[in-house]
py3Dmol code that shows the C-alpha trace and the ligand (Angstrom):
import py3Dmol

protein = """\
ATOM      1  CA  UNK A   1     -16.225  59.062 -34.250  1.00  0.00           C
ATOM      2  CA  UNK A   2     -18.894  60.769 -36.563  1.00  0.00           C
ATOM      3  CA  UNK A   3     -20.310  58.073 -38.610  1.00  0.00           C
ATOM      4  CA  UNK A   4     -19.760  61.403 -41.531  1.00  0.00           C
ATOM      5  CA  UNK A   5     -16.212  60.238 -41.285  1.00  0.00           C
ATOM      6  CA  UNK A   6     -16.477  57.054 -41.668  1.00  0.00           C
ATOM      7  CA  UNK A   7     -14.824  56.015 -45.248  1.00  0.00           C
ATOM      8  CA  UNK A   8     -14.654  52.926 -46.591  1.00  0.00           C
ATOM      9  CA  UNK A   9     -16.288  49.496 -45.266  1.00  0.00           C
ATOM     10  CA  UNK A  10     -14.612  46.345 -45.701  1.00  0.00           C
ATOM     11  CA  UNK A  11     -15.968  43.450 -44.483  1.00  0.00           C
ATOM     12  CA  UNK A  12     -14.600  40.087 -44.170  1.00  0.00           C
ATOM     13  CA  UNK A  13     -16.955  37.166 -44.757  1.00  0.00           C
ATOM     14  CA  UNK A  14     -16.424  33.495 -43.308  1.00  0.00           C
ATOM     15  CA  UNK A  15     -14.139  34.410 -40.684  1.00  0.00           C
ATOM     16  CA  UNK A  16     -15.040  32.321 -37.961  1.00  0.00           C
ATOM     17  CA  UNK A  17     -14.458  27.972 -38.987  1.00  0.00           C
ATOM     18  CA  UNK A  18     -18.217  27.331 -37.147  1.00  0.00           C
ATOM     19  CA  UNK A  19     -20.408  29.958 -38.837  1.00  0.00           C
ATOM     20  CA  UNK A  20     -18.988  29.036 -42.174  1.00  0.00           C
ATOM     21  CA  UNK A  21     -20.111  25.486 -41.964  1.00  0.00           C
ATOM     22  CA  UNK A  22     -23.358  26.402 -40.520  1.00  0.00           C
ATOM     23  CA  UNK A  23     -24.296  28.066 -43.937  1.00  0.00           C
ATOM     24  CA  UNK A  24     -23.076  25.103 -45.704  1.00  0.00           C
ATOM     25  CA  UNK A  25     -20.314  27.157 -46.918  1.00  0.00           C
ATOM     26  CA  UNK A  26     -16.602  25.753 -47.065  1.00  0.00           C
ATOM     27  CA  UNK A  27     -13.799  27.915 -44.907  1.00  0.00           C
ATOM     28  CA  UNK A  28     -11.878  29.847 -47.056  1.00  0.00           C
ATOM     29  CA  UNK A  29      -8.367  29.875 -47.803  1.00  0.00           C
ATOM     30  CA  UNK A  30      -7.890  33.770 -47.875  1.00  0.00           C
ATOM     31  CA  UNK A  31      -9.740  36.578 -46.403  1.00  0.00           C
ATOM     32  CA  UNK A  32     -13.226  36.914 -48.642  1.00  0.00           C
ATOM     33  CA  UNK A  33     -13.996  40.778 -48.173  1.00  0.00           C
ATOM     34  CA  UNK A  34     -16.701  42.747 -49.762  1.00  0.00           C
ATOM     35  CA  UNK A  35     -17.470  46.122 -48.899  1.00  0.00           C
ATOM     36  CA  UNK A  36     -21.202  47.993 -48.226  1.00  0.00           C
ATOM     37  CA  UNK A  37     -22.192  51.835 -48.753  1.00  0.00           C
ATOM     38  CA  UNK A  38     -21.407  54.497 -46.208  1.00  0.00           C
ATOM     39  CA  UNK A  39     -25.038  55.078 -46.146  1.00  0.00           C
ATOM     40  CA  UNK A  40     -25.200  51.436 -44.774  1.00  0.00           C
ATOM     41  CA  UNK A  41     -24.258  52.776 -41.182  1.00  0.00           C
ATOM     42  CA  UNK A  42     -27.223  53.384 -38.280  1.00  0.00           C
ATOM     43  CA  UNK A  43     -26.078  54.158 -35.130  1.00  0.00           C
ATOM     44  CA  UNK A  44     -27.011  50.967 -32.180  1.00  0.00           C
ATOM     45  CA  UNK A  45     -28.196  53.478 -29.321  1.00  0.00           C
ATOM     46  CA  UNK A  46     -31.473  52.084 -27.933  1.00  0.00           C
ATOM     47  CA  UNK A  47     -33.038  53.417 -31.481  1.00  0.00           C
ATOM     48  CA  UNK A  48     -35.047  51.965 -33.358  1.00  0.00           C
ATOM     49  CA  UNK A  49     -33.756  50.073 -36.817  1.00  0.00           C
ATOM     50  CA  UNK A  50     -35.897  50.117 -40.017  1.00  0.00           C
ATOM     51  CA  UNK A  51     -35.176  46.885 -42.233  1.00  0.00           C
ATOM     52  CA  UNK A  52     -36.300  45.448 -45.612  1.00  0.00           C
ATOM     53  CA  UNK A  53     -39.542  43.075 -44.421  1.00  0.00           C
ATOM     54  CA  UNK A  54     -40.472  42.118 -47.840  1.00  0.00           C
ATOM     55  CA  UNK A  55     -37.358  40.467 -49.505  1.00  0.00           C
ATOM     56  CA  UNK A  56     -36.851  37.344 -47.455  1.00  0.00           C
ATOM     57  CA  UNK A  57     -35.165  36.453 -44.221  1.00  0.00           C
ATOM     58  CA  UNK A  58     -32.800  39.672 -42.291  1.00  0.00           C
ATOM     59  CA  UNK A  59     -30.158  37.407 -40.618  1.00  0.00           C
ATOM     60  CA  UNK A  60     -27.624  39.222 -37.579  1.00  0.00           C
ATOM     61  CA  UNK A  61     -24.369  38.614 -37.991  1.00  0.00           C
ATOM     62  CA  UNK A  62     -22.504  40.478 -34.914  1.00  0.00           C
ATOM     63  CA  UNK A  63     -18.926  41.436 -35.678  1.00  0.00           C
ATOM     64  CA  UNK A  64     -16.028  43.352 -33.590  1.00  0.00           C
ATOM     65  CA  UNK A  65     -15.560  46.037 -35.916  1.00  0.00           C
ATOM     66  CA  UNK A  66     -11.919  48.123 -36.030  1.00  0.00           C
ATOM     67  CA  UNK A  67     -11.601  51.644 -37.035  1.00  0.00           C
ATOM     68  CA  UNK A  68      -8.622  52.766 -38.893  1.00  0.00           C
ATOM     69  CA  UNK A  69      -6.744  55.901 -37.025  1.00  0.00           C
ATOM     70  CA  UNK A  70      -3.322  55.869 -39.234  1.00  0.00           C
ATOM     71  CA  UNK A  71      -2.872  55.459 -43.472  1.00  0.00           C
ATOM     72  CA  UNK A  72      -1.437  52.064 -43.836  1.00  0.00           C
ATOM     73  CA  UNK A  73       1.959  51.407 -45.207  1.00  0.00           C
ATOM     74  CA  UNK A  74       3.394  48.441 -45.895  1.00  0.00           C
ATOM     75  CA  UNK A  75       4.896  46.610 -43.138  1.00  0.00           C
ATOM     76  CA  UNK A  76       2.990  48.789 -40.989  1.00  0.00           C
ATOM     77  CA  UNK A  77       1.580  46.603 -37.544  1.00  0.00           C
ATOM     78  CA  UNK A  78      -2.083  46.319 -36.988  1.00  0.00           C
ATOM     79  CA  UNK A  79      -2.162  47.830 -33.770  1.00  0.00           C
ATOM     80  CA  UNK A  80      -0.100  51.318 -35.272  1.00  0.00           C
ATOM     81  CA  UNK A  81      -2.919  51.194 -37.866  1.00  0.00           C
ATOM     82  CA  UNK A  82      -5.905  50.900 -36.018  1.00  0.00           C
ATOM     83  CA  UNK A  83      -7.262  53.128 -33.587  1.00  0.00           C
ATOM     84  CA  UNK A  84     -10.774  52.316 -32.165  1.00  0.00           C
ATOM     85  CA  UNK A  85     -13.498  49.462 -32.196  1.00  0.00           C
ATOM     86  CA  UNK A  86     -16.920  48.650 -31.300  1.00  0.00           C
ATOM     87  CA  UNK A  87     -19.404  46.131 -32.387  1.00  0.00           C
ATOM     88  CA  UNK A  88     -21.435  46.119 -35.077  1.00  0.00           C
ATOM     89  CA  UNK A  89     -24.096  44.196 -36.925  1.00  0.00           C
ATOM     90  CA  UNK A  90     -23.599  43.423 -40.813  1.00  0.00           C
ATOM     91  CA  UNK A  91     -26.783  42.780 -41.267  1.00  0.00           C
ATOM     92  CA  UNK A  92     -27.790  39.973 -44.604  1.00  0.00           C
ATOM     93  CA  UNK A  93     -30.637  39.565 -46.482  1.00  0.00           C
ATOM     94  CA  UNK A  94     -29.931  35.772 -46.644  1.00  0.00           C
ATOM     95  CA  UNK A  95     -32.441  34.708 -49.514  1.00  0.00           C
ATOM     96  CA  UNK A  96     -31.807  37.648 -51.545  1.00  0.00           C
ATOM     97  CA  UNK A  97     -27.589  36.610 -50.926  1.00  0.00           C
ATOM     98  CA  UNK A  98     -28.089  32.616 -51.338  1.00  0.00           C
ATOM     99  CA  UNK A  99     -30.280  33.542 -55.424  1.00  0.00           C
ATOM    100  CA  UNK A 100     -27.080  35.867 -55.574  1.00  0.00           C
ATOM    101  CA  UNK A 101     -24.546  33.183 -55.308  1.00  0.00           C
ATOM    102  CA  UNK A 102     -26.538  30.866 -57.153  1.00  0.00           C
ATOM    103  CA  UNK A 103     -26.046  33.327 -60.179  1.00  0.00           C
ATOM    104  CA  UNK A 104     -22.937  34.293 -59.637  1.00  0.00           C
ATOM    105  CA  UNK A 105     -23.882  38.005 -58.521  1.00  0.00           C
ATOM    106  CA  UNK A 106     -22.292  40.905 -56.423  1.00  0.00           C
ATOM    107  CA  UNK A 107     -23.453  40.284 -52.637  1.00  0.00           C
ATOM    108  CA  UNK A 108     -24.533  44.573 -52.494  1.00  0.00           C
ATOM    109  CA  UNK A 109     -28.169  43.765 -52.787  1.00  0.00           C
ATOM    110  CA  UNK A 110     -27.810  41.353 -50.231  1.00  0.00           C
ATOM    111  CA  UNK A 111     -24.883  42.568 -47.667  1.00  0.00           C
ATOM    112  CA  UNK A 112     -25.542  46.715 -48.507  1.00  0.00           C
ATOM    113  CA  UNK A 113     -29.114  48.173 -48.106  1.00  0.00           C
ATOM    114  CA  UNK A 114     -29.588  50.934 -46.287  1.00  0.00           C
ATOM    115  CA  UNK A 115     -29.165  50.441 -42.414  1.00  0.00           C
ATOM    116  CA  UNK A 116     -27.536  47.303 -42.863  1.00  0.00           C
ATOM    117  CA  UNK A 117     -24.277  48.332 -40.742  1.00  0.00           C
ATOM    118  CA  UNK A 118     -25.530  49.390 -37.352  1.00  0.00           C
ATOM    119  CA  UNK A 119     -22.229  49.810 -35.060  1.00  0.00           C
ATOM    120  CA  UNK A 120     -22.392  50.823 -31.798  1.00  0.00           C
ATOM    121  CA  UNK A 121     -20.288  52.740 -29.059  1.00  0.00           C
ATOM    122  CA  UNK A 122     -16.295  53.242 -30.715  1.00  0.00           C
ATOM    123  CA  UNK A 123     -13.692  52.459 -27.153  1.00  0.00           C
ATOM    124  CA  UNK A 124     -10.170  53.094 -28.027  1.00  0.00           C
ATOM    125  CA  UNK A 125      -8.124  49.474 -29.620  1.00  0.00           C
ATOM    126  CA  UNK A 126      -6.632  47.513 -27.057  1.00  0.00           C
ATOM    127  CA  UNK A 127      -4.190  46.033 -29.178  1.00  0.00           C
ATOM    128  CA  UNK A 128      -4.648  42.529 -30.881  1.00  0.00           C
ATOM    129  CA  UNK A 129      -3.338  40.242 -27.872  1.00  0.00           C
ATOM    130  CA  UNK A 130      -6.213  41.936 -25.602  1.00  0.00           C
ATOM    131  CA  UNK A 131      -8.614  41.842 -28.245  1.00  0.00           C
ATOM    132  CA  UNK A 132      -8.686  37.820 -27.873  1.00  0.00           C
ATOM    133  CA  UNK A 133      -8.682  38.271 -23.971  1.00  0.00           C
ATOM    134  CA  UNK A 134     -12.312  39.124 -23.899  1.00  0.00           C
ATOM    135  CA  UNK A 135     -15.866  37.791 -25.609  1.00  0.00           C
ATOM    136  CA  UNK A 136     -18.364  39.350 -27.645  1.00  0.00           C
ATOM    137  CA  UNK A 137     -22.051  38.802 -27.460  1.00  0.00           C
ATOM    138  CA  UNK A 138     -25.117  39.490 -29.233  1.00  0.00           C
ATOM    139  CA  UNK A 139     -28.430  38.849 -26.725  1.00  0.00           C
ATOM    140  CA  UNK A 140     -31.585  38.876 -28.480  1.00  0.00           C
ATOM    141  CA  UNK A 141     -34.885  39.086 -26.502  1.00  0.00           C
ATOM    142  CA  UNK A 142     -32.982  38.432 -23.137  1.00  0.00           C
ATOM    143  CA  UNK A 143     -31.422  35.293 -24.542  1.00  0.00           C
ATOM    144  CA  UNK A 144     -27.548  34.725 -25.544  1.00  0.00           C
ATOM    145  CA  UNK A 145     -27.719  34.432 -29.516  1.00  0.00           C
ATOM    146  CA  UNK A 146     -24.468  34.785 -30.604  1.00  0.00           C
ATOM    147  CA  UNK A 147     -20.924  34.497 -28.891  1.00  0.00           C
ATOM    148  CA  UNK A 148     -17.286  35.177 -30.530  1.00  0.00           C
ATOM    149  CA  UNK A 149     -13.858  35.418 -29.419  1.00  0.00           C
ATOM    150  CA  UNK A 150     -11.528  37.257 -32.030  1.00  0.00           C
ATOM    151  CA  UNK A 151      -8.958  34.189 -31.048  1.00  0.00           C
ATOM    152  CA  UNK A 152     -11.062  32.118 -33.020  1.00  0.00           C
ATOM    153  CA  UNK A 153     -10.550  34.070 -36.545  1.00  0.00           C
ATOM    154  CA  UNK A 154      -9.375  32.148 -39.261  1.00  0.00           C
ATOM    155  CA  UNK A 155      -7.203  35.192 -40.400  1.00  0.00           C
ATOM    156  CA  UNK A 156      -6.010  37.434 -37.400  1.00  0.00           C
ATOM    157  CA  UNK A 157      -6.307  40.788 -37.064  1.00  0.00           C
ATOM    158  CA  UNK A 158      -3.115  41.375 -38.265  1.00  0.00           C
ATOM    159  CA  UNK A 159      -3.047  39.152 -41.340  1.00  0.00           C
ATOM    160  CA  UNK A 160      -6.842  41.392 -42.221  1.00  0.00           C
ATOM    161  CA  UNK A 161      -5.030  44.486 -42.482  1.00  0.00           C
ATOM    162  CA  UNK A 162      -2.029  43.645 -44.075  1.00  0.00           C
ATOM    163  CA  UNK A 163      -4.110  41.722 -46.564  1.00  0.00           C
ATOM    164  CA  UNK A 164      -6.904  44.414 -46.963  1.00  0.00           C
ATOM    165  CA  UNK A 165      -4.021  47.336 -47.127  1.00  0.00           C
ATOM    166  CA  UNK A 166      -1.909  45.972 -49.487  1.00  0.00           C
ATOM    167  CA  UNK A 167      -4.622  45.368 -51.823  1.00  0.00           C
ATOM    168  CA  UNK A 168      -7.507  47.480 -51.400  1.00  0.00           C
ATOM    169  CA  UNK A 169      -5.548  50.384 -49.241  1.00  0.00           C
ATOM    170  CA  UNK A 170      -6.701  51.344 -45.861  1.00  0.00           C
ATOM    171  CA  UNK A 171      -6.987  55.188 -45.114  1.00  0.00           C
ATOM    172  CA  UNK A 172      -7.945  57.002 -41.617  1.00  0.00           C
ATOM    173  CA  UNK A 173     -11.802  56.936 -41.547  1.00  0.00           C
ATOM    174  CA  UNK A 174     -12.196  52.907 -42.913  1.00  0.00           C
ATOM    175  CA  UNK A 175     -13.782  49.975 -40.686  1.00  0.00           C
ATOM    176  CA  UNK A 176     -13.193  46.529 -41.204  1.00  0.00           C
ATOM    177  CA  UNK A 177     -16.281  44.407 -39.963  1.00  0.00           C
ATOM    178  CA  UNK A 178     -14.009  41.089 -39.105  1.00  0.00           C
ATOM    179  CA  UNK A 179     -16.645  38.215 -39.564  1.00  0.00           C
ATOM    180  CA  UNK A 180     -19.106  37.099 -37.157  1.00  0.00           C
ATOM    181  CA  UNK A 181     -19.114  33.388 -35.281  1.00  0.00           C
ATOM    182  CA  UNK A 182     -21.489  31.126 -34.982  1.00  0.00           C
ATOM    183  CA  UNK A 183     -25.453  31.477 -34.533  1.00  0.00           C
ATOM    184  CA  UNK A 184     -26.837  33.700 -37.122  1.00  0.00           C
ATOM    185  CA  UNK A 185     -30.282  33.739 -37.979  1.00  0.00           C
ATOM    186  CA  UNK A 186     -33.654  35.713 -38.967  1.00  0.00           C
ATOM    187  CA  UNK A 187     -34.651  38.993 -37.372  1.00  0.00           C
ATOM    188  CA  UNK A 188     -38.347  39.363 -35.999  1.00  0.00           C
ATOM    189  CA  UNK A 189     -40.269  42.370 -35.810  1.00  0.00           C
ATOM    190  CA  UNK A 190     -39.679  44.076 -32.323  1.00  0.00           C
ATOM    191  CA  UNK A 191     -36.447  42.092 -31.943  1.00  0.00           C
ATOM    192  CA  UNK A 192     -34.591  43.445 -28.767  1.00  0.00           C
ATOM    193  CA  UNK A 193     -30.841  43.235 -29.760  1.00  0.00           C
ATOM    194  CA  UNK A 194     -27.748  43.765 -27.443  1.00  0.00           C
ATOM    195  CA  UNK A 195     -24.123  44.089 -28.354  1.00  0.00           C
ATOM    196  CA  UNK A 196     -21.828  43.672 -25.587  1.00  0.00           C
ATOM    197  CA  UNK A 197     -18.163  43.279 -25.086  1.00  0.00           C
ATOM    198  CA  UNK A 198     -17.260  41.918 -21.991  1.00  0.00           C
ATOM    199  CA  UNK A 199     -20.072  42.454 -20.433  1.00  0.00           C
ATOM    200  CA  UNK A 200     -20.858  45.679 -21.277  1.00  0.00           C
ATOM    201  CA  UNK A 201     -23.265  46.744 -23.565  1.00  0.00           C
ATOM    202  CA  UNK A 202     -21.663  49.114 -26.017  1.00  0.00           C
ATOM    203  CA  UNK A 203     -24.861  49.064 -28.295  1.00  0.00           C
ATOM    204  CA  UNK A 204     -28.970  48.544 -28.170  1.00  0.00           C
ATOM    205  CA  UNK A 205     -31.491  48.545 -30.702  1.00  0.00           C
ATOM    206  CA  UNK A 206     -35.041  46.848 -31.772  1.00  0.00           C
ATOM    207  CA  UNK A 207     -36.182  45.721 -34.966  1.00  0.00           C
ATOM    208  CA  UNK A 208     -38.870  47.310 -37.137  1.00  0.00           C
ATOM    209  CA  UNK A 209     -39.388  45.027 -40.508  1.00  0.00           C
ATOM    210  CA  UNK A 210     -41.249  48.027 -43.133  1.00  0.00           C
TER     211      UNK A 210
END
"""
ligand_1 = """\
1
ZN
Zn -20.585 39.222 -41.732
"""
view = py3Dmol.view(width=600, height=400)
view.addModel(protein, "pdb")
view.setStyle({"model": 0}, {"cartoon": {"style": "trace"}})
view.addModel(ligand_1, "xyz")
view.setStyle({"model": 1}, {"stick": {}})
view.zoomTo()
view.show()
């Protein structure tokens, strides 16, 4: 997929039990979603990313990520609905976001600056029973970082797009970041970040903090 056609971004925050307690946050009774700018998206293919290095700590968050190939409809199954994913990086400015929710404020500053969605290689869906079958793994600098297992959502797949469709609408050309686990933390300049699913990488990039 072009990231031109790429629509609307919906992301869903607190997803996964363990990296919602590690910010001190409590786990949410229904899907939290915010959304970022198209003009979030940078492609993860060995390139070099440019990031805000003057407003605070850039955490990685990885996240499978699910393209949308059919309109939703009501009662319409997850796996008619969506038709590709990858993995993708919803990148946070976590100071600027933790002065946001201390006042109350919109998470955009925080959740939607420019190259804050990197998403690499789109395979085709496997359907939401394989989805859980395999594990997804962000290796920074040679070293495991982050590992997730879309078994261990809080809300499924399934209950994401139902509750994201019904209320928000979901039209060929969105993504839905689903939440990333456990292990987030601060990018460094030159960072060497690697996405893989199931052992293969499906995206590369480094870090450059301007
Ligand atoms: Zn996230």
């Amino acid at each position: 997929m072009n990231t031109n056609e790429i629509r609307n971004i919906y992301c869903i925050g607190r997803n996964y039990r363990l990296h919602a307690l590690e910010l001190g946050n409590e786990v949410p009774d229904e899907p939290l979603v915010f959304t970022k700018p198209s003009h979030a998206i940078v492609p993860m293919n060995g390139n070099v990313i440019e990031l805000p290095g003057t407003a605070g700590e850039v955490h990685f968050e990885l996240e499978i990520v699910l393209r949308i190939g059919r309109d939703y409809e009501p009662g319409m199954d997850a796996d008619t609905c969506i038709d590709g994913m990858t993995l993708g990086l919803d990148l946070t400015l976590r100071d600027v976001q933790s002065k946001l929710k201390a006042k109350g404020q919109p998470w955009l500053a925080a959740k939607g600056f420019k190259g804050s969605a990197p998403l690499g290689d789109w395979l085709s869906y496997p359907g939401e029973a394989a989805l859980a079958e395999k594990e997804f793994v962000l290796v920074r600098n040679g070293a495991e970082a982050q590992r997730g297992n879309a078994g261990d959502m809080l809300f499924s797949v399934s209950e994401l797009v139902k509750y994201v469709g019904e209320r928000y609408g979901l039209g060929v050309g969105d993504i839905i970041y689903t939440g990333t686990p456990a292990g987030v933390a601060a990018l460094k300049e030159d960072d060497r970040l690697l996405a893989l699913w199931a052992d293969n990488v499906i995206g590369s990039c480094s870090v450059k903090l301007v």
